[in-house]
VEXDREN-2710 file (C-alpha; in Angstrom, 1 decimal):
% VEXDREN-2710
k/r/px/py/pz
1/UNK/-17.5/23.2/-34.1
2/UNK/-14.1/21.6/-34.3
3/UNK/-11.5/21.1/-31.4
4/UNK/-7.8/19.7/-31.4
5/UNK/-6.8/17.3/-29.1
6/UNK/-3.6/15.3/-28.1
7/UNK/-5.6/12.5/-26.9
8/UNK/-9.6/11.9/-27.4
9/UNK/-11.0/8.9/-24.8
10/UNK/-14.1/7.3/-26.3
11/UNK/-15.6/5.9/-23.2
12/UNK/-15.9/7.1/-19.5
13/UNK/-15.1/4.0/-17.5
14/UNK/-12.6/2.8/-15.6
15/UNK/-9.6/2.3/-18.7
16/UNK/-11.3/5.5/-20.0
17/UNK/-10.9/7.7/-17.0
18/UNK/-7.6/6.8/-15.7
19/UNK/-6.5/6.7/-19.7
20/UNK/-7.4/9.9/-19.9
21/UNK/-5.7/11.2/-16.5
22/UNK/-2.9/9.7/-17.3
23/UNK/-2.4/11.6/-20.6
24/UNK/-3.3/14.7/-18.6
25/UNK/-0.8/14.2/-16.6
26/UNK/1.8/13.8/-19.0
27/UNK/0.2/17.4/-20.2
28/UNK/-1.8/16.3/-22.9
29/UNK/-4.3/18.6/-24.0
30/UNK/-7.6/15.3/-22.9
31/UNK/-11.0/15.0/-24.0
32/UNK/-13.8/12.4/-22.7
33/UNK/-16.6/11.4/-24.9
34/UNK/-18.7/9.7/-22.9
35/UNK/-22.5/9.3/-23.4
36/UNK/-23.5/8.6/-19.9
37/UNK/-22.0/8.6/-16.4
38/UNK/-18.0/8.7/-15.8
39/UNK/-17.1/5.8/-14.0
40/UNK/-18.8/2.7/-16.4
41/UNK/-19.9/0.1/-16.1
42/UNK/-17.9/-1.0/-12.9
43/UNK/-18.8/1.5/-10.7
44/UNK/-22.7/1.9/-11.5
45/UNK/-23.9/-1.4/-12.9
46/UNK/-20.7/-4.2/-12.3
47/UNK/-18.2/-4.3/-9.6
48/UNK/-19.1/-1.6/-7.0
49/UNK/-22.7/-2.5/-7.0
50/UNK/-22.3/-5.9/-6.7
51/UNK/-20.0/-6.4/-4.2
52/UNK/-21.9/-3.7/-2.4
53/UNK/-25.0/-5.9/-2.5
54/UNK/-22.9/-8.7/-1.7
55/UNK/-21.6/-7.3/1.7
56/UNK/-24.9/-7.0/2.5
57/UNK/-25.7/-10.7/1.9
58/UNK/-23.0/-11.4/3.8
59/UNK/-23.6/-8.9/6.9
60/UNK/-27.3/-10.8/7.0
61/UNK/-25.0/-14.4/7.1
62/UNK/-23.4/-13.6/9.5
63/UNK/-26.5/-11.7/11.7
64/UNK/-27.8/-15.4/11.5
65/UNK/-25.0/-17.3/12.5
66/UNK/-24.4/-15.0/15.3
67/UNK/-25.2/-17.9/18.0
68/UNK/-22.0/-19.4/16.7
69/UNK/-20.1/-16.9/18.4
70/UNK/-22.0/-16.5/21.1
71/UNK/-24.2/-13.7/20.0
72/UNK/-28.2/-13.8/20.2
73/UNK/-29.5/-11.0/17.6
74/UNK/-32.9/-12.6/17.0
75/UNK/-33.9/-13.1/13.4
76/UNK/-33.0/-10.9/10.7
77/UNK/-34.6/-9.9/8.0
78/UNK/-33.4/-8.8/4.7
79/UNK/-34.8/-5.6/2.9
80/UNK/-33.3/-5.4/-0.6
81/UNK/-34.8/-2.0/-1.3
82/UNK/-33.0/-0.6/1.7
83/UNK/-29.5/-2.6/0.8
84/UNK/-30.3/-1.0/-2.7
85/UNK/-29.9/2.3/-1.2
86/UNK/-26.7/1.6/0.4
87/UNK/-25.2/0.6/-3.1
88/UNK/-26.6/3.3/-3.9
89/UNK/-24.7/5.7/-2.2
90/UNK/-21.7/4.3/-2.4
91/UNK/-21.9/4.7/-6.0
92/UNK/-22.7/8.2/-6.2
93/UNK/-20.0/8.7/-3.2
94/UNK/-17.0/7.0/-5.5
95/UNK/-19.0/8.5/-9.0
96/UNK/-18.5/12.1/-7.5
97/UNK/-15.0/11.1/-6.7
98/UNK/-14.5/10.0/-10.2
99/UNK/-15.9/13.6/-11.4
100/UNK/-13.7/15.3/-9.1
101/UNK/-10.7/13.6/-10.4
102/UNK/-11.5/15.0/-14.0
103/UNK/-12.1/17.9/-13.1
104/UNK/-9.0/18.6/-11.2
105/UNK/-6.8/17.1/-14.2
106/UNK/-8.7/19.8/-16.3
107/UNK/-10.2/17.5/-18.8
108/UNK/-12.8/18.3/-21.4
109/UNK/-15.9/15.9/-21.0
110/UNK/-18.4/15.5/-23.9
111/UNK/-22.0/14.1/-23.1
112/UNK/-22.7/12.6/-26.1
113/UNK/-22.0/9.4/-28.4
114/UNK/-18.7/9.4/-30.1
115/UNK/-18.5/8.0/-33.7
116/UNK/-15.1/7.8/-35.7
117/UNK/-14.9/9.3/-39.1
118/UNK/-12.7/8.4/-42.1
119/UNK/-10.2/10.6/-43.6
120/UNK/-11.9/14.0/-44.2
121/UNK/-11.4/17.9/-44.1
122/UNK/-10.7/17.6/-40.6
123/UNK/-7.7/15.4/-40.6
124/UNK/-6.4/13.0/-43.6
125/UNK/-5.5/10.4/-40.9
126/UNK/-9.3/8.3/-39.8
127/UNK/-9.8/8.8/-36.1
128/UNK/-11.9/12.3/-36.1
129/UNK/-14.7/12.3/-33.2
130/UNK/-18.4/13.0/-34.2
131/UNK/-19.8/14.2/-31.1
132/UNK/-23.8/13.2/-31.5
133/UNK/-25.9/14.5/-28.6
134/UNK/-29.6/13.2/-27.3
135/UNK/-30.7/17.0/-27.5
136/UNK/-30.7/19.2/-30.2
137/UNK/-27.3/20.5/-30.2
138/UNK/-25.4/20.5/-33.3
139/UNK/-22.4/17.9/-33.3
140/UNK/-19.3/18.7/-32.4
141/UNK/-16.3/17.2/-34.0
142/UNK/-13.0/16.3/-31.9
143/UNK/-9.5/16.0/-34.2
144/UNK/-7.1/14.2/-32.0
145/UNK/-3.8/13.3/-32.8
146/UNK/-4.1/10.4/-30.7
147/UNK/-7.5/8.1/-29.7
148/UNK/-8.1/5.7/-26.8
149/UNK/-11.3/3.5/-27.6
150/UNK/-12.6/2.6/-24.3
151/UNK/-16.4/1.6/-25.4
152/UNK/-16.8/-1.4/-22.6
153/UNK/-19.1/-4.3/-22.9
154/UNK/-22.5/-4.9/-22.6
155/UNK/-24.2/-7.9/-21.6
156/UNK/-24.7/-10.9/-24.1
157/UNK/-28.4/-11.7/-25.2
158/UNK/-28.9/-15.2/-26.3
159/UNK/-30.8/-15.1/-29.4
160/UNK/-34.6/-15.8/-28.9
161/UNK/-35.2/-14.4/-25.5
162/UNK/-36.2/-11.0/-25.3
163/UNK/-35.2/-9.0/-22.1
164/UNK/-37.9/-7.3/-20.6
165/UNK/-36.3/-6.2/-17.4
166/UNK/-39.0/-7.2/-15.4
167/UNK/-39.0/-11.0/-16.1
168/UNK/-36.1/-11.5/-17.8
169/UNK/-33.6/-9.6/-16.8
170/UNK/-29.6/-9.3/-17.5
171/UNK/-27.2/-7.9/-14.6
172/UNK/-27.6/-4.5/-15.3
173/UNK/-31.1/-4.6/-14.4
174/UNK/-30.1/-6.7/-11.0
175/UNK/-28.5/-4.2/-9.4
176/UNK/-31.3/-1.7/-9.1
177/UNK/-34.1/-4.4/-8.2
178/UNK/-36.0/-3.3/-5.2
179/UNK/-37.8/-6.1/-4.5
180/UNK/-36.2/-9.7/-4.1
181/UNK/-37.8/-13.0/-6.5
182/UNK/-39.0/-15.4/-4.6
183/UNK/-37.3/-17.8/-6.8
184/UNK/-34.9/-17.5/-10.2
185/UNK/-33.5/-18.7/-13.0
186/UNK/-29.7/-17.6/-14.0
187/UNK/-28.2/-19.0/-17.2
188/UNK/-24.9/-18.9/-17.5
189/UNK/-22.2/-20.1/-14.8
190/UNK/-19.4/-17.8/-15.3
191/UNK/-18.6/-15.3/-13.0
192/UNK/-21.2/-13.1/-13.4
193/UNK/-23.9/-16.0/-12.7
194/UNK/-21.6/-17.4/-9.8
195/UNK/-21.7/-13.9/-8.1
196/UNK/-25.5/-13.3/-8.2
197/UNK/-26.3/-17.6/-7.6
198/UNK/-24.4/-16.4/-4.2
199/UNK/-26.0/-13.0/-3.5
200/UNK/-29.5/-14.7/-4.2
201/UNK/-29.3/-18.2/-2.2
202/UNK/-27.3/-15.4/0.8
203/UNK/-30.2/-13.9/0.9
204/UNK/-33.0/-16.4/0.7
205/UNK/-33.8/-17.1/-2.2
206/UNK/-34.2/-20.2/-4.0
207/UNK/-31.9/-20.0/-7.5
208/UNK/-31.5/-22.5/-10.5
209/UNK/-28.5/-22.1/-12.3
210/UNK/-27.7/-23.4/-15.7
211/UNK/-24.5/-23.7/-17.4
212/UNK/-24.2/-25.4/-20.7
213/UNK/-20.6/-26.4/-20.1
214/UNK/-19.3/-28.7/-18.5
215/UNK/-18.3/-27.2/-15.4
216/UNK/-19.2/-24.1/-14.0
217/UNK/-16.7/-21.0/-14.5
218/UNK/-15.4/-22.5/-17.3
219/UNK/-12.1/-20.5/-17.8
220/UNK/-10.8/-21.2/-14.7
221/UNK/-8.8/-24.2/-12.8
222/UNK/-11.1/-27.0/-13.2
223/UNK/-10.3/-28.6/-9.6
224/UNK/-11.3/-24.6/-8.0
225/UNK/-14.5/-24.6/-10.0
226/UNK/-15.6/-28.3/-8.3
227/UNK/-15.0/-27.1/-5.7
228/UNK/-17.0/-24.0/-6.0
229/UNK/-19.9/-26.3/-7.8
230/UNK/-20.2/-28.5/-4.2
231/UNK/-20.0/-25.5/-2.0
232/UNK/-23.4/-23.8/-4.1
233/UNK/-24.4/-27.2/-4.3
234/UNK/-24.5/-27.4/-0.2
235/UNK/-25.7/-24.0/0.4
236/UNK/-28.8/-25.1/-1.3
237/UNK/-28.5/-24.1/-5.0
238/UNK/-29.7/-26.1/-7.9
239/UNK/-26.7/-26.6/-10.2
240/UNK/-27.1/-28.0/-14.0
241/UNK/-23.5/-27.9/-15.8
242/UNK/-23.5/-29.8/-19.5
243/UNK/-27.3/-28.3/-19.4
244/UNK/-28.7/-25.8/-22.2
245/UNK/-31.9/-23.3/-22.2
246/UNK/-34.3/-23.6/-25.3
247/UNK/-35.2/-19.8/-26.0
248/UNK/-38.6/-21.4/-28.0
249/UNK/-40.4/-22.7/-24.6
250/UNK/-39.9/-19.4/-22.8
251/UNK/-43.8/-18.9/-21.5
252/UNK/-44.4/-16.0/-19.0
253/UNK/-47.4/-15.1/-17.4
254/UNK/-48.2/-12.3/-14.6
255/UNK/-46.3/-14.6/-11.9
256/UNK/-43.8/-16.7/-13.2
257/UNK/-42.0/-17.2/-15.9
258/UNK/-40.5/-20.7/-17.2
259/UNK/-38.2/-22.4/-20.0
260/UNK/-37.1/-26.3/-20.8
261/UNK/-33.7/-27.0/-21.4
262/UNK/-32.9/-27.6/-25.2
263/UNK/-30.8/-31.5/-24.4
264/UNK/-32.4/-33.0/-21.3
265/UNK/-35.8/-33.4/-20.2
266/UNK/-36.1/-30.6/-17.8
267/UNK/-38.6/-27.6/-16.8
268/UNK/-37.8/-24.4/-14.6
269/UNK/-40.2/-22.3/-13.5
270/UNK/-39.3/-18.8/-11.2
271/UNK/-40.6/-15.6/-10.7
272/UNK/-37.4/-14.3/-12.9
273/UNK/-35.0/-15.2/-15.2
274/UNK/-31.4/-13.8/-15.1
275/UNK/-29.0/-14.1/-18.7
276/UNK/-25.2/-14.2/-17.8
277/UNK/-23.8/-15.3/-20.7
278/UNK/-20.8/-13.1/-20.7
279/UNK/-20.7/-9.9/-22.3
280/UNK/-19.7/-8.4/-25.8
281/UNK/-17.6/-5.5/-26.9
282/UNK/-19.4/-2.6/-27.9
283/UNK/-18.1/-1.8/-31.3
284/UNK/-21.6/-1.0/-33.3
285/UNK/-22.5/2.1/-35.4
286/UNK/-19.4/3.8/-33.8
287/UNK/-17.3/3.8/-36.9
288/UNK/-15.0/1.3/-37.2
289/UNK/-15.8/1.0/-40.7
290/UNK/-14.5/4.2/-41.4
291/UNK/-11.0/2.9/-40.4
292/UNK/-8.6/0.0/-41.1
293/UNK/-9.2/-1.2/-37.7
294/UNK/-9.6/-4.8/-37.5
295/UNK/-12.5/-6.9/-35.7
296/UNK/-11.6/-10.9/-34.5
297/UNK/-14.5/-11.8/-33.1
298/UNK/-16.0/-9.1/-32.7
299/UNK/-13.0/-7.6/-30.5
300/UNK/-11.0/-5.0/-31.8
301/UNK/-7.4/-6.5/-32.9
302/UNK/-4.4/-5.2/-30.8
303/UNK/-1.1/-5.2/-30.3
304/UNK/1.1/-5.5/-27.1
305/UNK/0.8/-1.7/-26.4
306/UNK/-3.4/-1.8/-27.7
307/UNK/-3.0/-0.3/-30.9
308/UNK/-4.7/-1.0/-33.5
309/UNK/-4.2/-1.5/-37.2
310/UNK/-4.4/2.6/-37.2
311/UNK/-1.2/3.0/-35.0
312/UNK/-2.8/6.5/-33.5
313/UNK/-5.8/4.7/-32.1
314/UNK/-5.7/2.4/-29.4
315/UNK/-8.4/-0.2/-27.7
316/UNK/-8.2/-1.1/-24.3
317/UNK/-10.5/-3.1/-21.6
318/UNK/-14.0/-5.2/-22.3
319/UNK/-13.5/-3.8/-26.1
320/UNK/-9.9/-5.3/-27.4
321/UNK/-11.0/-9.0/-26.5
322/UNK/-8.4/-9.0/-23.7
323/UNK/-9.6/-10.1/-19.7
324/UNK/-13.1/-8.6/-18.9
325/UNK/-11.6/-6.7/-16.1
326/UNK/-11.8/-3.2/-14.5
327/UNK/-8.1/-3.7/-13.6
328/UNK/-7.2/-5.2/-16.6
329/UNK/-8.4/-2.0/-18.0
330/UNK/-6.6/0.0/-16.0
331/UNK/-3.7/-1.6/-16.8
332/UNK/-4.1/-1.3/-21.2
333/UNK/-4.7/2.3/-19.9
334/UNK/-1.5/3.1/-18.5
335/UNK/0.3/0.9/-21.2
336/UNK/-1.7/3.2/-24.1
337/UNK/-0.6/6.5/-22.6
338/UNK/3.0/5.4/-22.0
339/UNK/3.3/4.5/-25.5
340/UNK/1.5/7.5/-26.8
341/UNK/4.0/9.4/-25.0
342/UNK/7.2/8.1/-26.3
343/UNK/8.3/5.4/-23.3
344/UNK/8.5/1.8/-23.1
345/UNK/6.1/0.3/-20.7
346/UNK/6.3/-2.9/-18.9
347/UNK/4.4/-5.7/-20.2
348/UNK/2.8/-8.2/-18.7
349/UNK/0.6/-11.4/-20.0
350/UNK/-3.2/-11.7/-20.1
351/UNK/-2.0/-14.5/-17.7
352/UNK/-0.4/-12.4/-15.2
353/UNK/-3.6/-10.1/-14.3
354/UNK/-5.6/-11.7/-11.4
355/UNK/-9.1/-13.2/-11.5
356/UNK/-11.5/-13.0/-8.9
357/UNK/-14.9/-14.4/-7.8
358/UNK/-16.5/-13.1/-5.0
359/UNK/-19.5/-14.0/-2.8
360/UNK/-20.0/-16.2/0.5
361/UNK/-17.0/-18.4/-1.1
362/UNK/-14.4/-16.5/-3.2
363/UNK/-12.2/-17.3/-5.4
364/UNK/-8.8/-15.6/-6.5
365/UNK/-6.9/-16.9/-9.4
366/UNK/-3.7/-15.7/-11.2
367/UNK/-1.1/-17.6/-13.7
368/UNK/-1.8/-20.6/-15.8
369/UNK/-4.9/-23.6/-14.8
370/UNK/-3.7/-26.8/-14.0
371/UNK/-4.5/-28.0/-17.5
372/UNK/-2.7/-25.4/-19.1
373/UNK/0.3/-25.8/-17.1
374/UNK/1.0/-29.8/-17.7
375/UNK/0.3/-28.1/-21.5
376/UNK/3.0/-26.2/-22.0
377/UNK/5.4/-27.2/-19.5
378/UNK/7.6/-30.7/-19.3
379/UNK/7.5/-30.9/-15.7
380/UNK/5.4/-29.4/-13.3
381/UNK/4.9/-29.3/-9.6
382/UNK/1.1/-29.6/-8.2
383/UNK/0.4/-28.9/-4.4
384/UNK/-2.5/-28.0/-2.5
385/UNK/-3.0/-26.7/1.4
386/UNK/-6.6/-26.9/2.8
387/UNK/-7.8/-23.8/4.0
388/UNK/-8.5/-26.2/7.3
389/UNK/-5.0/-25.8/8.3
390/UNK/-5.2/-22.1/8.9
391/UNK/-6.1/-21.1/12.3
392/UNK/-7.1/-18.1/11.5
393/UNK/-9.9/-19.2/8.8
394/UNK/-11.3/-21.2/12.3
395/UNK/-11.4/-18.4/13.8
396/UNK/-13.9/-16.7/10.8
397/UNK/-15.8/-19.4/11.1
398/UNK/-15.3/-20.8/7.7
399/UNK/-12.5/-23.2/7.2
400/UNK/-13.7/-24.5/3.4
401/UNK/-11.3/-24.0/0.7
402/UNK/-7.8/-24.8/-0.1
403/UNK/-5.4/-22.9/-2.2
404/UNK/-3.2/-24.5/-5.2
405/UNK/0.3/-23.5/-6.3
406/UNK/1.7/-24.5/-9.5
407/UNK/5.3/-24.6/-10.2
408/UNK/7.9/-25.2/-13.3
409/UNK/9.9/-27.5/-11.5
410/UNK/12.7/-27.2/-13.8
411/UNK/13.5/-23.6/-13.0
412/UNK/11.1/-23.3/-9.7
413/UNK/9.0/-20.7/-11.1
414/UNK/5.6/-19.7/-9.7
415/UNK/3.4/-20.2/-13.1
416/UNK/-0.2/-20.6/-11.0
417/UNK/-1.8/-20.1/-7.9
418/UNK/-5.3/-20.4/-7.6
419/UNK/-7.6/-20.6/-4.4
420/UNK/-10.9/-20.8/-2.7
421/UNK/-12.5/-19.6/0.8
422/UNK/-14.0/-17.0/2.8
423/UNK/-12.4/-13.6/1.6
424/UNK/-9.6/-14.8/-0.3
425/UNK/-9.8/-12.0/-3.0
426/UNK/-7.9/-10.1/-0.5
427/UNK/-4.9/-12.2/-1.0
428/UNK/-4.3/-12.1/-4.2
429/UNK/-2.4/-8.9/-4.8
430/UNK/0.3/-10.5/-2.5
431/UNK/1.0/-13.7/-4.8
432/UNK/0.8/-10.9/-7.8
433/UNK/4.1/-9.0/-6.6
434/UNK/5.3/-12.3/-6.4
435/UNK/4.7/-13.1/-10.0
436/UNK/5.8/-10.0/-11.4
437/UNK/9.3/-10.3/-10.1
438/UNK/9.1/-13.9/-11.2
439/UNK/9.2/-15.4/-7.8
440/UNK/9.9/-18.9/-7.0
441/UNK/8.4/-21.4/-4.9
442/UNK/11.3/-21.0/-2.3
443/UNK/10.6/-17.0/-2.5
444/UNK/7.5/-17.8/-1.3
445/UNK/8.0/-20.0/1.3
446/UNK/10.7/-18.1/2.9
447/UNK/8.4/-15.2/2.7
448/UNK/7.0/-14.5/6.5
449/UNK/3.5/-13.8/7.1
450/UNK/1.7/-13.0/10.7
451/UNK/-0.2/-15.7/12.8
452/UNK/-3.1/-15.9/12.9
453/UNK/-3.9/-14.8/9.1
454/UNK/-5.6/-16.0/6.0
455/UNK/-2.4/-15.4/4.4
456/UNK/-0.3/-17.7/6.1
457/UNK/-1.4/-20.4/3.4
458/UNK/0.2/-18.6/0.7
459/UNK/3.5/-19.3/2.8
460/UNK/1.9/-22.5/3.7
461/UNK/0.9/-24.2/0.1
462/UNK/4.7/-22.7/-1.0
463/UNK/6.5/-24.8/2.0
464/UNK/4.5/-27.3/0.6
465/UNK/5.7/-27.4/-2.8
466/UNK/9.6/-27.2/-1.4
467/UNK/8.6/-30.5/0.4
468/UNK/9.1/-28.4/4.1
469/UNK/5.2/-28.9/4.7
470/UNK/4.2/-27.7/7.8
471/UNK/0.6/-28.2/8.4
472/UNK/-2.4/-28.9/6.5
END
């Protein structure tokens, strides 16, 4: 059967569902196609899951280093099968939320795989939905005057080595291990492979991690990733940056599995192996051939409000080749709908959405790197405040870290701020108000945060880089 729509949302995640909300709001008539659970990737197999896991690393932390405070709790032990069921809850808790929130905006969900079609007797325009179910119900077809791609990412295989789940293994399947490896093997040290190296050495295991750049996190401030490097380094990890895996000398047998590395003459052996080698749009066999849509890179090509070559279809989050970011997402999403609708959103650069890596250490990034700055700016200002000068961060019982602010001395502009320590993702939303009424490094400073906080060293690194430094 065919149905009309204002707006048609291929994909159920986060961009997807709040896209389509958003349009329901505006009282678009809203359809969802999505072929498995609302909510995405983020909320069952990325960010809620693992953060979930990783408060429970870091609960077990601090159970040990309760005699620090003056607490005796004995020795803990870690179950992952029961810290699996926790994250499990949560999920289905915020999932059923997610569900609710669809269902009260009175949008139509389809349960199947949508595919685009060309011009046909449907519409003359391309951007008719196929809706293809797993059972044996005939397909529907969706004519929308208006369509959101929302297709997500899926996690990139490196030619060579076949994922088994079992042995080798990608994030999805990490989240919904019961039992914990003894020992592992992630390759790839971008954030994905950061966050789990922590979760895994948290919890006692012993974890290899290979990166064939030079540095771990390679898209972020090179002086934060060092840092981040030594820290892993110190809590026991074993760290090879400018290192690659040769997918030929994988050998697995019942109890381990181990690869060489393709440039130096190394050996790993673990009871798994983890890939984390970013992720990649999904654009296959959904029928972007039908259209004039344009792939770079396998991304779908965009303009500032997501559209694509065919002005009625818009891409936003993992697909569009944009930050890999729920938020991000969320962002495109709103931007989409408010174009859709007739307004003028505000815009913002890919620069301007924050970064985060979280785990024992965390990381919270937002603007331009240091390189990038002294790139495309004459004169630029460079301080740093050591998380050792906040009381508060003594207090925790964590004082490593520092946070970096980087300013266009010429016109005193905030143009990066990028910092490491215990829970600093937390801060970040504070320096992003900041940036998005263009605030200054005086702004900043002058800017009055309570003692004893973590955030006093946003104020701090700012007084700083007005030459008022205070401590640190």
């Amino acid at each position: 059967m065919a149905f009309e729509y204002d707006v048609v949302v291929l994909g159920g995640g986060t961009g997807g569902y709040v896209a389509a909300v958003r349009a329901a709001q505006y009282g678009l008539k809203t359809a969802i196609v999505e072929k498995d659970k609302l909510g995405g990737t983020c909320l069952h197999k990325g960010c809620i899951p693992t953060k979930a896991l990783l408060k429970s690393a870091e609960v077990f932390g601090m159970v040990q280093s309760a005699s620090d405070f003056g607490v005796e709790a004995g020795q803990p032990s870690f179950y992952m099968d029961q810290a699996i069921e926790r994250k499990d809850k949560i999920v289905e808790t915020l999932h059923q939320g997610v569900k609710g929130l669809v269902a009260t905006a009175k949008i139509d969900i389809y349960d199947g795989f949508g595919r685009i079609l060309g011009p046909s007797i449907f519409s003359p325009m391309a951007g008719s939905i196929s809706v293809e179910y797993d059972d044996n119900r005939e397909n529907d077809v969706l004519v929308p005057k208006n369509v959101i791609i929302a297709s997500g990412s899926s996690p990139n295989p490196i030619p060579g080595i076949a994922i088994d789940g079992e042995k080798v293994i990608t994030s999805d399947h990490a989240v919904n291990m019961e039992k914990l490896p003894a020992s592992i093997i992630i390759v790839g040290g971008g954030v994905i492979g950061v966050e789990w190296a922590s979760f895994y050495q948290s919890v006692g295991v012993d974890v290899t991690l290979v990166e064939a750049a030079e540095n771990i996190l390679p898209n972020m401030d090179k002086e934060i990733a060092k840092e981040m490097s030594k820290y892993l380094k110190r809590r026991g990890v074993k760290l090879h940056t400018s290192t690659s895996v040769e997918p030929a000398s994988l050998t697995t047998t019942n109890s381990s599995i181990s690869i060489k590395s393709s440039d130096k003459e190394l050996e790993w052996t673990a009871d798994q192996l983890l890939i984390s080698v970013g992720r990649k749009a999904n654009v296959g066999n959904m029928g972007i051939d039908n259209t004039d849509i344009q792939l770079n890179n396998n991304h779908i090509d965009v303009n500032d409000f997501f559209q694509t070559k065919e002005s009625h279809i818009y891409a936003i989050g993992d697909v569009n080749g944009g930050k890999q970011l729920a938020h991000a997402a969320t962002y495109e999403a709103n931007v989409a709908v408010e174009h859709i609708v007739g307004n003028l959103p505000t815009l913002i650069p890919q620069t301007d959405i924050p970064a985060c890596v979280y785990g024992e250490m965390e990381i919270a990034a937002i603007g331009l790197t240091e390189s990038e700055a002294r790139e495309q700016y004459n004169n630029v200002k460079i301080t740093k405040t050591s998380m050792q000068a906040i009381g508060k961060a003594h207090v925790n019982g964590n004082s490593a870290g520092f946070a970096k602010i980087i300013i266009d001395q010429d016109t005193d502009d905030l143009i990066g701020f990028h910092i490491i320590g215990k829970g600093v993702t937390e801060l970040i939303g504070q320096v992003s108000l900041a940036k998005y009424f263009d605030g200054s490094g005086l702004e900043m400073s002058e800017a009055v945060n309570p003692h004893p906080s973590i955030s006093e060293i946003i104020s701090e690194v700012a007084l700083a880089a007005e030459g008022r430094k205070l401590h640190g």
